[in-house]
TIBA-306083 format. One line per 3 residues: number of its first residue (from 1); their letters; for each residue y, x, z of N, C-alpha, C, O, CB. Coordinates in pm, 1 decimal, decimal comma, padded with zeros to 6 digits, m for minus. Atoms other than C-alpha are relative to their C-alpha. Glycine has a CB too. Example, Ala and Ser with C-alpha at 12.3 -4.5 7.8 and 13.67 -1.06 7.14 Angstrom:
<sites>
1) as) m00119,0:00089,0:00000,0:m00450,0:01230,0:00780,0:00120,0:00090,0:00000,0:00118,1:00193,6:00066,5:00002,7:m00099,2:00124,6; m00119,0:m00082,0:m00006,0:m00106,0:01367,0:00714,0:00109,0:m00077,0:00073,0:00219,8:m00026,1:00089,9:00046,2:00041,4:m00141,5
</sites>
This chain:
<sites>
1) xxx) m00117,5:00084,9:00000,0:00000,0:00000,0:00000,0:00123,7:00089,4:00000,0:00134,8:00176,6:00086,2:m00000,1:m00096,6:00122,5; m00104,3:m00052,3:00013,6:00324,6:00122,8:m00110,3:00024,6:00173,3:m00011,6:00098,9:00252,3:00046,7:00056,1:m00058,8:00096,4; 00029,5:m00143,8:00018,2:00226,9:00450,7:m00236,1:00062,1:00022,1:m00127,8:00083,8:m00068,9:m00207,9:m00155,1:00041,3:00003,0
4) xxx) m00103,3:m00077,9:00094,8:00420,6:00669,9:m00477,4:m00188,1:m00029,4:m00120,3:m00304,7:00008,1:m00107,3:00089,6:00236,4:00078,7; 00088,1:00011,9:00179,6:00215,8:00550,3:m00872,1:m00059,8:00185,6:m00023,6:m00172,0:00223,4:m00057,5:00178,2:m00056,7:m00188,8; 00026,9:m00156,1:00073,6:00230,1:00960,8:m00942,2:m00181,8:m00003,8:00132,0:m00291,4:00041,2:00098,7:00201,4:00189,4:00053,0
7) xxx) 00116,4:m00084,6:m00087,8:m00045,9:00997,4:m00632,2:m00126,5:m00126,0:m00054,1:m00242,6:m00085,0:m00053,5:00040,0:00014,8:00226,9; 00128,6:00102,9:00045,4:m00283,7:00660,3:m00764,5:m00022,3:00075,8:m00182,6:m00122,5:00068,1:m00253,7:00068,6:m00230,3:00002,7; 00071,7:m00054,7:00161,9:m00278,9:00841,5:m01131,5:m00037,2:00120,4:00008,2:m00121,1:00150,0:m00076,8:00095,7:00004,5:m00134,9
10) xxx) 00064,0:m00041,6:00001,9:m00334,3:01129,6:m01018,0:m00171,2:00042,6:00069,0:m00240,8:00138,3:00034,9:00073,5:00028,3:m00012,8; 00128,6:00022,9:m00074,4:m00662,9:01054,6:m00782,0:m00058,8:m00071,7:m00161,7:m00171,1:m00094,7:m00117,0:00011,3:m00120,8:00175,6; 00032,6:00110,5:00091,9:m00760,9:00837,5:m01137,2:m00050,4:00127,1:m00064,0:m00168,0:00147,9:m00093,7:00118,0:m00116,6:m00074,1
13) xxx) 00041,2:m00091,2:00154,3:m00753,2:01137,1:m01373,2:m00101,2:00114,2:00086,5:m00187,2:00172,5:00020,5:00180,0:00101,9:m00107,9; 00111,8:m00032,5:m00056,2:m00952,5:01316,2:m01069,4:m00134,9:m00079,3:00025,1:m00218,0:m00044,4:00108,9:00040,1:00033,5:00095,4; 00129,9:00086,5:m00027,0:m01230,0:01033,7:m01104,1:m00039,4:m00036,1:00085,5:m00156,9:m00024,3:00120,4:m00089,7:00029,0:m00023,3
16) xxx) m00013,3:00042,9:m00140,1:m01156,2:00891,9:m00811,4:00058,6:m00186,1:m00036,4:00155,3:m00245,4:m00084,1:00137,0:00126,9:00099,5; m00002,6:00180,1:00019,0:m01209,0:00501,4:m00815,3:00061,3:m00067,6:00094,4:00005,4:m00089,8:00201,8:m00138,3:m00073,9:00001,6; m00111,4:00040,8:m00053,7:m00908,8:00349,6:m00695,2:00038,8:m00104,2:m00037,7:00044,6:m00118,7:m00159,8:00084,0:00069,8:m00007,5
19) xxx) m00044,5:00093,2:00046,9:m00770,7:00003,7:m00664,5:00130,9:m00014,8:00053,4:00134,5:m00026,8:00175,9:m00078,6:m00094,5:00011,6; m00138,6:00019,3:m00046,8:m00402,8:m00032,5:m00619,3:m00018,7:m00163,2:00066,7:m00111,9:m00229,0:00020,4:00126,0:00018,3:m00143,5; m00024,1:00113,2:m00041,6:m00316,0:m00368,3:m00411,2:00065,0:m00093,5:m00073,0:00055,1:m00214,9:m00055,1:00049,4:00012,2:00092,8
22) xxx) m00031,3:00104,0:00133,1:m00116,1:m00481,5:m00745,4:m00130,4:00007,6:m00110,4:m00155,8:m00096,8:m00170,5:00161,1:00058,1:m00093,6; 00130,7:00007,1:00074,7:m00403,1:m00443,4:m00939,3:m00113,2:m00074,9:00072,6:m00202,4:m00120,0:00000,8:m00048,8:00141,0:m00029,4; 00065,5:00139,8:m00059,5:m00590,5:m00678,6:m00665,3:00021,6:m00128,8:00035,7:m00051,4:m00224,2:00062,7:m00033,3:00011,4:00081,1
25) xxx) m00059,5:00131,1:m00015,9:m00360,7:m00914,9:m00621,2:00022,8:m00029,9:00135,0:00001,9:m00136,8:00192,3:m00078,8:m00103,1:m00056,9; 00043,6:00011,7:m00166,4:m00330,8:m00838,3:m00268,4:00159,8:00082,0:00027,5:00178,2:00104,9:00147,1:m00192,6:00110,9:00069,8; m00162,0:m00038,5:m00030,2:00067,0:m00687,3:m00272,3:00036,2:m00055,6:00075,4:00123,0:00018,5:00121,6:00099,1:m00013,0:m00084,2
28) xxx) m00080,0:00087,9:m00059,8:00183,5:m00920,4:m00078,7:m00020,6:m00057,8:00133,2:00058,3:m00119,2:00205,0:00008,4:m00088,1:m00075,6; 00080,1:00033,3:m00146,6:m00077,7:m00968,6:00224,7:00109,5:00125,3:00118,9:00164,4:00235,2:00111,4:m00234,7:00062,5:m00018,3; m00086,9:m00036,4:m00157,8:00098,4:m00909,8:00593,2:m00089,8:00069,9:00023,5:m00202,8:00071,8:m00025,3:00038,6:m00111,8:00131,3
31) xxx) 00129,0:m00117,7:m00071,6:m00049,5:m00627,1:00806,7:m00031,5:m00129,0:00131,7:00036,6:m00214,1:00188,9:00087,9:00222,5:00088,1; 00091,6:m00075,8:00031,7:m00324,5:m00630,8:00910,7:m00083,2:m00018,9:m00111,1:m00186,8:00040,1:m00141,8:m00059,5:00009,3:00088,9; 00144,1:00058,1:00105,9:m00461,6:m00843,2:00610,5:m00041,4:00129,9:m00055,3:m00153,0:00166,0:m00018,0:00039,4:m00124,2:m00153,3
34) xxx) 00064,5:m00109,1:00076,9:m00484,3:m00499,4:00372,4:m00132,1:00066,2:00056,3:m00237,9:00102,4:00004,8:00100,4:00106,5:m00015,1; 00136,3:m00085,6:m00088,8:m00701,9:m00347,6:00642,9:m00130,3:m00070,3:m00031,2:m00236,1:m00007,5:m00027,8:00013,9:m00005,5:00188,1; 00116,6:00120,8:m00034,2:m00943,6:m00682,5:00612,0:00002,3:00020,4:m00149,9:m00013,4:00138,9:m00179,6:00034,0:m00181,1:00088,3
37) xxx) m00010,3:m00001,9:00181,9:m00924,0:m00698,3:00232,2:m00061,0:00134,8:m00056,0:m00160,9:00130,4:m00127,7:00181,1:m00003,9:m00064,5; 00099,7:m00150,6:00021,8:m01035,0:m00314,9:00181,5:m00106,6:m00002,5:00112,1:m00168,2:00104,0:00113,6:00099,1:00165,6:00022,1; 00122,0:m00036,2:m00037,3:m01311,9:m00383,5:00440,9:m00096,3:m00093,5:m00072,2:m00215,4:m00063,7:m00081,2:m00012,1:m00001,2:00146,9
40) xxx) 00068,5:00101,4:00063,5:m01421,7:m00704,1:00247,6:m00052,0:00097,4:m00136,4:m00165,3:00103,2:m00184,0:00105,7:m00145,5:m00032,0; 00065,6:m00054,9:00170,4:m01426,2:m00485,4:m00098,9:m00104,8:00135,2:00041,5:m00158,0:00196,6:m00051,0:00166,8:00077,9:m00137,4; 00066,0:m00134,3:00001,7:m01623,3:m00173,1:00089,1:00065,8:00094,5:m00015,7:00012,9:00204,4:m00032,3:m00084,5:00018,6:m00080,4
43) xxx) m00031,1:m00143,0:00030,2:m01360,4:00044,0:00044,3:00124,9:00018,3:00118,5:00185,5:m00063,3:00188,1:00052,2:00027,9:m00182,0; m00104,1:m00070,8:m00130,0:m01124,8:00293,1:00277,7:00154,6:m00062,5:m00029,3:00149,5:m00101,1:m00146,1:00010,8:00208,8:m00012,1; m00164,4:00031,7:00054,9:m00709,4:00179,4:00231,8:00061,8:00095,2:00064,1:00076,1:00115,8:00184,6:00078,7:m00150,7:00036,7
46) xxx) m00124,6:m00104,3:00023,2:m00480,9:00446,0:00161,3:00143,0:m00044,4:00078,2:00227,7:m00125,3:00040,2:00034,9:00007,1:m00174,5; m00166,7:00096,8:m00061,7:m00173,0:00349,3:00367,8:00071,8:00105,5:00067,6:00013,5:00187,5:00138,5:m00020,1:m00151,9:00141,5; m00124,7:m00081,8:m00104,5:00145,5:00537,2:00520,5:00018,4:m00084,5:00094,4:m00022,1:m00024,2:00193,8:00157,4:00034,9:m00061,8
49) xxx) m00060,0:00087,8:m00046,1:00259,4:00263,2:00693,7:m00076,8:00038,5:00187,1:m00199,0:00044,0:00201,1:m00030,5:m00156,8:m00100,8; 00018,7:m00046,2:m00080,8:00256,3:00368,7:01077,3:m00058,5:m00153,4:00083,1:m00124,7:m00135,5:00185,4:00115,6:00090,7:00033,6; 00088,4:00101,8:m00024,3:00130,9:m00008,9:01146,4:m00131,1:m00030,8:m00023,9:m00207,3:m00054,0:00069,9:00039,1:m00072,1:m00035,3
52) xxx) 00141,4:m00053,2:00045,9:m00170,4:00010,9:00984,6:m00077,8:00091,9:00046,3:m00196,3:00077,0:00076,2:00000,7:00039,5:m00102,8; 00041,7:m00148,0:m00094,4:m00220,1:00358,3:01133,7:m00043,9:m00075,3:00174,2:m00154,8:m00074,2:00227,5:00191,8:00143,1:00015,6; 00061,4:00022,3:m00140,5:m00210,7:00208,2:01496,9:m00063,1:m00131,1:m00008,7:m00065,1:m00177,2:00105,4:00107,7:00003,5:00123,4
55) xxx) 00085,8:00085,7:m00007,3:m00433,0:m00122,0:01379,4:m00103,0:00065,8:00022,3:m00181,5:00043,0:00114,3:m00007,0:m00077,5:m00092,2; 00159,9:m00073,5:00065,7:m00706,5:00117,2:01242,5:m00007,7:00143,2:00164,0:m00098,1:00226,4:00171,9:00038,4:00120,1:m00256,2; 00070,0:m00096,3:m00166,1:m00706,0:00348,8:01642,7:m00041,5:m00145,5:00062,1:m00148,7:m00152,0:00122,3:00158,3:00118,6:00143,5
58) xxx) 00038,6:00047,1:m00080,5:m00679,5:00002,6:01768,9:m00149,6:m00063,4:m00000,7:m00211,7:m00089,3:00102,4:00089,0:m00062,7:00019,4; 00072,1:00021,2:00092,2:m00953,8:m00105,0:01532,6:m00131,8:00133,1:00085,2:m00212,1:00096,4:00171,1:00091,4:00022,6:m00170,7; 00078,3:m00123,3:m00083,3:m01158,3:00240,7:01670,2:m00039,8:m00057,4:00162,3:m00140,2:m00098,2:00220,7:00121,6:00155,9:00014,5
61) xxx) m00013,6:00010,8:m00154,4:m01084,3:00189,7:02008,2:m00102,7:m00144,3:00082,4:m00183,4:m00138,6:00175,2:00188,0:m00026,9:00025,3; 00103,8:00097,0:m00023,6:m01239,5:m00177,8:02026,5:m00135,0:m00015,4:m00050,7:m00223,6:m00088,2:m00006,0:00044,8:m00096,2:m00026,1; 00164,6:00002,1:00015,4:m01543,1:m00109,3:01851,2:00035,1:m00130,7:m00135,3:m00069,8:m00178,3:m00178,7:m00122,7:m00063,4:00190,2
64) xxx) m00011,1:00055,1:00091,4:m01398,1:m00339,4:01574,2:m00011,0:00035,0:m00148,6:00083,4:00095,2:m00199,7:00078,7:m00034,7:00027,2; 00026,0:m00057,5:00115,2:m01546,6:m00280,4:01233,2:00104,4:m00022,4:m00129,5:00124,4:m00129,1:m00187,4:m00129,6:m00044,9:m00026,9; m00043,2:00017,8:00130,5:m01333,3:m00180,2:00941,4:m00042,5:00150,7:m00104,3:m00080,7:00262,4:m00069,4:00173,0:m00033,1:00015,7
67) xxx) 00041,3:m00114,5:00085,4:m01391,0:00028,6:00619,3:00040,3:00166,4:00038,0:m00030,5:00266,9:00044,3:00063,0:m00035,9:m00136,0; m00080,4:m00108,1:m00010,4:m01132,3:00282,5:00688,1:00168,8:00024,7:m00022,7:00242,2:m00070,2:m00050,2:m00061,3:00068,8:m00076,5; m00120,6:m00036,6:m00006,3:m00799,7:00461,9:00684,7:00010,6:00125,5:m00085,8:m00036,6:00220,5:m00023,4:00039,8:00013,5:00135,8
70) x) m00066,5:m00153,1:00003,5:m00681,6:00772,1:00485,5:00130,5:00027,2:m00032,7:00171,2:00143,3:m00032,8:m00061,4:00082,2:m00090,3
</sites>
């Protein structure tokens, strides 16, 4: 979510299977939905966003399952 285009093309041309959140139709979901939405598809979500960051310890911390964070 809200990541600089240059870093999703270049993970792409490294063959790295990547779905942007406009390309899912999912731009627009409130935090924490993204977190729930990349655990529904199986995959980790890329995020800066320092909200997200402390869902995904609090997410750890309770033993609450999600895909991931990087």
């Amino acid at each position: 979510m809200h990541v600089r285009r240059a870093i999703s093309v270049a993970l792409r041309v490294r063959d790295v299977d990547v779905l942007t959140a406009q390309a899912d139709g999912a731009a627009e979901l409130e935090d924490p939905e993204p977190l729930d939405r990349a655990s529904v598809l199986g995959r980790a979500l890329f995020a800066q966003g320092e909200d997200l960051l402390a869902e995904g310890v609090r997410r750890q911390r309770t033993g609450e399952p999600f895909a991931g964070i990087i």
